[in-house]
N, C-alpha and C positions, 0 to 999 in steps of 0.2 A: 626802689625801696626795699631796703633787706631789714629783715628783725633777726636779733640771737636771742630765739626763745624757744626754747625744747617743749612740743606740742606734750601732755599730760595724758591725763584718758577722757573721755568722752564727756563723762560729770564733771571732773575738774574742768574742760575747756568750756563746759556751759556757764559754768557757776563764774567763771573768769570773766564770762561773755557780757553773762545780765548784770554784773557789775560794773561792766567798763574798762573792764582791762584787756588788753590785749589777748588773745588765745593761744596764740599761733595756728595752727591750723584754724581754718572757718569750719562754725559747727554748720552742721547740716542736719535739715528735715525732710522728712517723708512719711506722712502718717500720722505724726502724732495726734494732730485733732483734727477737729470734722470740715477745717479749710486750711489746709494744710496736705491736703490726702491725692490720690490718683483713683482717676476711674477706674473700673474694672476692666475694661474693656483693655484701655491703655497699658495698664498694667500685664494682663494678660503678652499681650504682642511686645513689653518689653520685656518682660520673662522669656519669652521665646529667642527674642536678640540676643539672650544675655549666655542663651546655651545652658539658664538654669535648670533644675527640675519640672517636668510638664506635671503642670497642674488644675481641676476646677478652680479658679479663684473666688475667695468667699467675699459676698458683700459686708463688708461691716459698717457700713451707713447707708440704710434702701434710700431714701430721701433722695440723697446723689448719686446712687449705686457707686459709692466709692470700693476698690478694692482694699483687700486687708495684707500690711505690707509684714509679710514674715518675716523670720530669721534672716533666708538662704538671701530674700531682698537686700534688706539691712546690711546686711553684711557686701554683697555684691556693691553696693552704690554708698558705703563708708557713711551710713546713717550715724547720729548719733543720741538720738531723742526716742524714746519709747513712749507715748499715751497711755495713760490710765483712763481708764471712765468705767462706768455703769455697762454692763452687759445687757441694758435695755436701749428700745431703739423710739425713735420721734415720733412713731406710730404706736407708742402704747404693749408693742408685745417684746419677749424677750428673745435676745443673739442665742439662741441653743436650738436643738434638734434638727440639725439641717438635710436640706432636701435640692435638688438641683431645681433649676429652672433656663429660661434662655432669655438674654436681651434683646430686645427689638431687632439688633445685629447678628443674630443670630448666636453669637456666646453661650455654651452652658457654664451657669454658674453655680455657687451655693448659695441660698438664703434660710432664713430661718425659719422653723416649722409653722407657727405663724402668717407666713408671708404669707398672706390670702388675698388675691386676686382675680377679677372676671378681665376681661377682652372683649370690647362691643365689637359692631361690622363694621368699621373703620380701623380694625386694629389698636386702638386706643387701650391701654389699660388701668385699671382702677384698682385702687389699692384702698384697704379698710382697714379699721382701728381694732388695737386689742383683738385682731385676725379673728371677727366677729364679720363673719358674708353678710347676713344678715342686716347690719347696718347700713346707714349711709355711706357709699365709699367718700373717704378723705383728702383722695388725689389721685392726680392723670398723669400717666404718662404717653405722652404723644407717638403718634404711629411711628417709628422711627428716631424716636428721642430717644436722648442719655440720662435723665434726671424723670424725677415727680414733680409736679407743681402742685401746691395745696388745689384744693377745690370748695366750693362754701357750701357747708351742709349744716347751715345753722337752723334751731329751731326756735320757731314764732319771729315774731316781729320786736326791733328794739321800740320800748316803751320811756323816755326819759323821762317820765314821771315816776313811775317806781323804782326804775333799774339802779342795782347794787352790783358792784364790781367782784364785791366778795361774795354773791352768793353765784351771778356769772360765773367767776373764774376760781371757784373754790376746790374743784378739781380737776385743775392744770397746773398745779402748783403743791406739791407733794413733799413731805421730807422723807429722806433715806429708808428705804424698809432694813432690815438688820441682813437679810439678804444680797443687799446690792452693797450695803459696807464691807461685811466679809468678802465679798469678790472683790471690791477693790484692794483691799486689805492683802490678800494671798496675791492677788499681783502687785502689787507694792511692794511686800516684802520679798517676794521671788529676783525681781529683777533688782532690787536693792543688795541684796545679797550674793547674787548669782551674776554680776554683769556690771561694768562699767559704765554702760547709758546712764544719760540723764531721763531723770523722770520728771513728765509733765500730767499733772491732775486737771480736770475736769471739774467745776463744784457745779450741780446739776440747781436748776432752770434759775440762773441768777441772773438772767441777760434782758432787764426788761424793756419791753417794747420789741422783741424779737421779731418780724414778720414772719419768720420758719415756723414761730409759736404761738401768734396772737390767734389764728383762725382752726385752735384744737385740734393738731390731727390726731391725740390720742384721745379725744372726746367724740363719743356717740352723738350723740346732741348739745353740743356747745350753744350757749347762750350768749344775749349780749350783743356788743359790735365788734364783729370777726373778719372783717376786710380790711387788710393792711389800708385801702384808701379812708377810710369811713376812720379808720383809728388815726390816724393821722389827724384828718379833720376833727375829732372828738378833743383833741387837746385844744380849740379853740372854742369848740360846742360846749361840750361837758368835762370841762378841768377837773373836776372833783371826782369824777367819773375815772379818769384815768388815773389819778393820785388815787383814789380808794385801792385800785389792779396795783397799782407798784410797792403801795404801804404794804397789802398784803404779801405781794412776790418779796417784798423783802424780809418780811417775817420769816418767809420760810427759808428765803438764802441764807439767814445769819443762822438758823439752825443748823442747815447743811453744811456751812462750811464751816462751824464747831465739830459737827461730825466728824466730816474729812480731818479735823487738826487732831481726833482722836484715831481714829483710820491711820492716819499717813504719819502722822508726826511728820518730823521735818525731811521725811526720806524721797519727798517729792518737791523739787527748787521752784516751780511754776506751776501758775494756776488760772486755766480759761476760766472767764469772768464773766464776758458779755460778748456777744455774735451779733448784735443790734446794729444794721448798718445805719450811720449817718449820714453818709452822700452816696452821689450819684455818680456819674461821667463829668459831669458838668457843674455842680452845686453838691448845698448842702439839705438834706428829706429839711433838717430842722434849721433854726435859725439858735446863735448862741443866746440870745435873753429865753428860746425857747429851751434848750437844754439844761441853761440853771434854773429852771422853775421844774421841769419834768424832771429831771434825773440826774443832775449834779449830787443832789442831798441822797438821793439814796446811792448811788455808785461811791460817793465819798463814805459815806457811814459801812459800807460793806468794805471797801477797802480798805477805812482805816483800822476795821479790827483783824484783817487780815494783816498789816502790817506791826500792829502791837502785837498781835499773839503768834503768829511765825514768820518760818524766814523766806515763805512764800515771794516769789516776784508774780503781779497780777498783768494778766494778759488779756487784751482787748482786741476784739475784731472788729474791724469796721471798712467794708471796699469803700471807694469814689475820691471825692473831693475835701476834705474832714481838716487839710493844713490850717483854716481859721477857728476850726473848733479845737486845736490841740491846748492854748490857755487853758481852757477850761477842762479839758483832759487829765493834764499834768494838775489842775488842779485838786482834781475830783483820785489821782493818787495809783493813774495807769502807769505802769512802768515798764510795759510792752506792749509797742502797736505793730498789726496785721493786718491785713496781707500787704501793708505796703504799696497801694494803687497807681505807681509813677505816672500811667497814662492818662489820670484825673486832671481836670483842670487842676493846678494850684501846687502837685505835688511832682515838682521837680527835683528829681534825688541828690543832687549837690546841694540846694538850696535845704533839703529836708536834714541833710548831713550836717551842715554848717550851723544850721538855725536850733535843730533840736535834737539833733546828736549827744550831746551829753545829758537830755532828758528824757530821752527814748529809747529802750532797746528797739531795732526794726527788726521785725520779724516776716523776710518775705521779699517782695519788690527785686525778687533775684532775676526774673523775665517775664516780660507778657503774656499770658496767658489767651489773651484773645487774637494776639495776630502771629507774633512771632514766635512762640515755641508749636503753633499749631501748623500753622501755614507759612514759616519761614524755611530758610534754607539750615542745614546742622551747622554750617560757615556762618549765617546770622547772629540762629542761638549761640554760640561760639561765642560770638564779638560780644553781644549785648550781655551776656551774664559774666563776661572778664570786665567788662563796663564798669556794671554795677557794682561788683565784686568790690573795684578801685576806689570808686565811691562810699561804698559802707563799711568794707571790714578795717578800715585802718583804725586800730582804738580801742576794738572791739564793739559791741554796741549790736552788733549782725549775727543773727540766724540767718542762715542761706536756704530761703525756700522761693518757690513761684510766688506770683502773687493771684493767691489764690489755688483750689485744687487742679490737676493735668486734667484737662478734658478727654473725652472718650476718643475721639479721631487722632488725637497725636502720634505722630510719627514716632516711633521709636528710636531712632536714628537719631530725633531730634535731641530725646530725653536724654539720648550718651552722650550726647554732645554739651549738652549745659552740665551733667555730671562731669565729662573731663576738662571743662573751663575748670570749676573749683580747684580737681586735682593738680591742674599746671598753675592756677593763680596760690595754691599752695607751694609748690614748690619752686617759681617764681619770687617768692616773698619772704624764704629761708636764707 
């Protein structure tokens, strides 16, 4: 397959992309949003492959300890997407005043001044809100782990006789301080002005039913029912209980993402929407008569004024098994889906190409993430990301990322590897 189409710059090939048209070149991600990204660890050891600059690398998402993908990156590995967000982090404190620390692997890195943590006698560490000791910590991470896991530091007992969602979860759900606008704002127009990338915005906590965000880790004492198990089960329990969390979470999404249309105007083409995973490995968390009762109405009403009032394209995460739930997707007005989970039951990438290709940007699904870019040969990743490649970008339709963020052990070797598939399946297809 040859195409005669003279590759553009980096925004025109995005903008070309989430249309459906051809690019020529595949765009590619690294970083831009918070599954989309590399560990730090990773990151680190490909920086050192790449004969870059030797650097601390700064966490900018503790949650996953993802690393924060520079310039000298981007530019090295022919990035083409820059992220916008909030310079606040999932734990309630903000990305500034940094300070080193080390990963369980030993890494020093940078985190924010904030970053406030104990270590028990198991080596475990514990991480707290609004970088307040003092509190309940809000998450572990395990002796030798790469990530946090929430932790439940809920207070009292759920009462389902009195309990209100909106007074539960009335502050977890925040609109814009004029603070966090301006900083998007000056990044926004910096790299609009100053650079080629496309830019992808973030509308902050619009993703509801989040499990990263149902059990508060920016809340000292979260109320309510805060166990992604217990919330699940609560849409069969207390229906009205959960509809009350989502009326409210969308009152304040439609706020925010008016903001953002005053913020960004149209200088940013895409916009993460929802992190809410749907499946599993194997299935679906919910059932489709359950998602048009839960969250069709409100993801359709958020997106549909995203779509009358800019020229936003809306982006949707969701790992596992989700090919039965895509009707109701494309209904509700997604018009790009991530990370792309090939190795789910159901979502076979030919069949995901054929079937809903012309209603999907993919965003992802470029290699596995769990076996082969970690534990395969650089000859593997190789094959399976020129694969995929054959599969998705004929048409356009494809962002070219993992599915899902690099995890911390990855080989480096492997990561130049699935970068030079791209590069040769580009010039392959000239």
């Amino acid at each position: 397959m040859r195409r005669c189409i003279m590759s553009g710059t980096s925004r025109e090939r995005f903008l070309q992309t989430i249309n459906h048209q051809d690019p020529g070149d595949v765009v590619v991600d690294l970083g831009a949003a918070s599954t989309t990204g590399i560990h730090a660890e990773a990151l680190s050891n490909l920086r050192r492959y790449l004969g870059l600059s030797p650097k601390r690398e700064r966490i900018s998402e503790p949650f996953q300890l993802l690393g924060e993908v520079d310039e000298e990156m981007r530019k090295a590995l022919g990035i083409d997407i820059v992220g916008i967000g909030t310079n606040w982090t999932i734990y309630g404190f903000e990305n500034t005043g940094w300070k080193t620390w080390h990963l369980p692997q030993g890494l020093e890195v940078e985190v924010p001044k904030d970053f406030v943590y104990t270590v028990d006698h198991k080596n475990n560490t514990y991480m707290y809100p609004c970088g307040d000791i003092h509190a309940k910590p809000v998450a572990k991470l395990p002796a030798g782990g790469y990530f946090f896991d929430n932790v439940d530091h809920t207070a009292g007992e759920f009462d389902e006789e009195t309990a209100s969602a909106r007074k539960d979860f009335r502050d977890d759900y925040a609109v814009y301080t004029d603070s966090q606008l301006r900083f998007m704002e000056e990044q926004i127009n910096y790299y609009y002005k100053n650079t080629d990338y496309a830019l992808f915005g973030a509308a902050a906590l619009t993703a509801m039913g989040d499990m990263a965000y149902i059990p508060g880790p920016a809340q000292k004492l979260p109320r309510g029912i805060r166990s992604p198990e217990d919330w699940l089960v609560a849409h069969y329990t207390v229906p009205e209980y959960v509809h009350e969390c989502y009326e409210m979470q969308l009152e304040t999404a439609m706020k925010n993402v008016k903001l953002l249309k005053e913020a960004a105007g149209n200088k940013i083409q895409a916009v993460f929407v929802s992190g809410t995973d749907l499946g599993t490995q194997r299935s679906q968390y919910i059932s489709n008569d359950m998602y048009r009762e839960f969250y069709l109405p409100y993801h359709k009403k958020l997106n549909d004024w995203i779509h009358q009032n800019t020229e936003w394209k809306v982006f949707f995460h969701s790992c596992g098994a989700i090919e039965k739930l895509m009707p109701e997707l494309y209904e509700a007005g997604v018009d790009i889906l991530n990370p792309v989970q090939c190795s789910a039951d159901g979502m076979d990438p030919v069949m995901l190409k054929e079937k809903w290709g012309d209603k999907f940007v993919f965003w992802g699904g470029g290699v596995d993430t769990q076996k082969t870019l970690p534990f395969g040969t650089p000859e593997e990743v190789y094959a399976e990301v020129l694969e995929r490649l054959k599969i998705f970008a004929p048409g356009g339709g494809f962002v070219f990322n993992t599915i899902h963020n690099i995890q911390g052990p990855t080989k480096p070797e492997n990561i130049y590897a699935m970068f030079e598939a791209v590069r040769d399946y580009n010039r392959m297809t000239k």
